[in-house]
N, C-alpha and C positions, 0 to 999 in steps of 0.2 A: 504494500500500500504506500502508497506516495502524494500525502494532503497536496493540492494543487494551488490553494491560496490561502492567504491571510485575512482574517476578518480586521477592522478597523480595530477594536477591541484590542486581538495579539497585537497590531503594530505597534501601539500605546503602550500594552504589558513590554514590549521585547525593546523599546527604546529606552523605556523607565526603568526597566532591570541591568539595564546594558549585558541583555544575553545576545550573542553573536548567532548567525545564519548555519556558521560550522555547528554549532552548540545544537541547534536546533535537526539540524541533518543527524551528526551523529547521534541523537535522543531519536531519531525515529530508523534510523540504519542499525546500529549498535544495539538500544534499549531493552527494556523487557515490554511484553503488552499488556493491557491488564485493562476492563472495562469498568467506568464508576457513572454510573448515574446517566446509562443507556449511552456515555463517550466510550471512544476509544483513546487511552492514555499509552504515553509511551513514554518510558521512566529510564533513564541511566545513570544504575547504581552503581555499585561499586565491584560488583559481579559480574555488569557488562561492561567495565572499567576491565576488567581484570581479562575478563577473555578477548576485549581486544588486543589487547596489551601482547598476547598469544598471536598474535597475529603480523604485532608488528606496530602498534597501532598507538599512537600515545595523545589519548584522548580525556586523562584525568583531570585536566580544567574543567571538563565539560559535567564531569560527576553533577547529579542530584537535578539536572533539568527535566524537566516536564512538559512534554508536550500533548495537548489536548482537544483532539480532533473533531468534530463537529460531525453528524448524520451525512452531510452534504460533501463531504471529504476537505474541508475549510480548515484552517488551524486556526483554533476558535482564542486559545489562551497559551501562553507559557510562563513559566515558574520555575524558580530554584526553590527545590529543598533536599536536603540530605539528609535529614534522619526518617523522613518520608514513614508512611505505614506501610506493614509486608504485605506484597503483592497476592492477591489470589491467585490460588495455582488449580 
């Protein structure tokens, strides 16, 4: 899955957080997926920190971003957090 656009919302969240474009790629390439409140979310922790890392991949700035897709395939919000709740599996 690949959100296609940003709601007016994210662009407000993502300049005010000063999260980066890479931050946001890798949270949805990299992440874990996990659905809250009929979104689809996509979280990089520290787990998908690590198995890039396996890769080759040095993406631990990007730890604890959030990104939060929208029904319509839109990236509705984004957010930093790190201690985050565990993911349903």
């Amino acid at each position: 899955m690949s959100p296609s656009e940003f709601t007016l919302h994210a662009w407000r969240r993502i300049s005010g957080r000063s999260i980066s474009e890479e931050g946001i790629e890798a949270a949805i390439v990299h992440g874990r997926r996990y659905w809250n409140q009929g979104r689809e979310v996509y979280r990089l922790d520290r787990r998908s920190v690590r198995k890039a890392k396996q890769f080759g991949l040095q993406i631990g700035e990007f730890e604890g971003i959030h990104v939060v897709v929208g029904n319509n395939g839109d990236i509705v919000t984004v957010y930093r957090n790190k201690t985050g709740k565990k993911i349903p599996r």
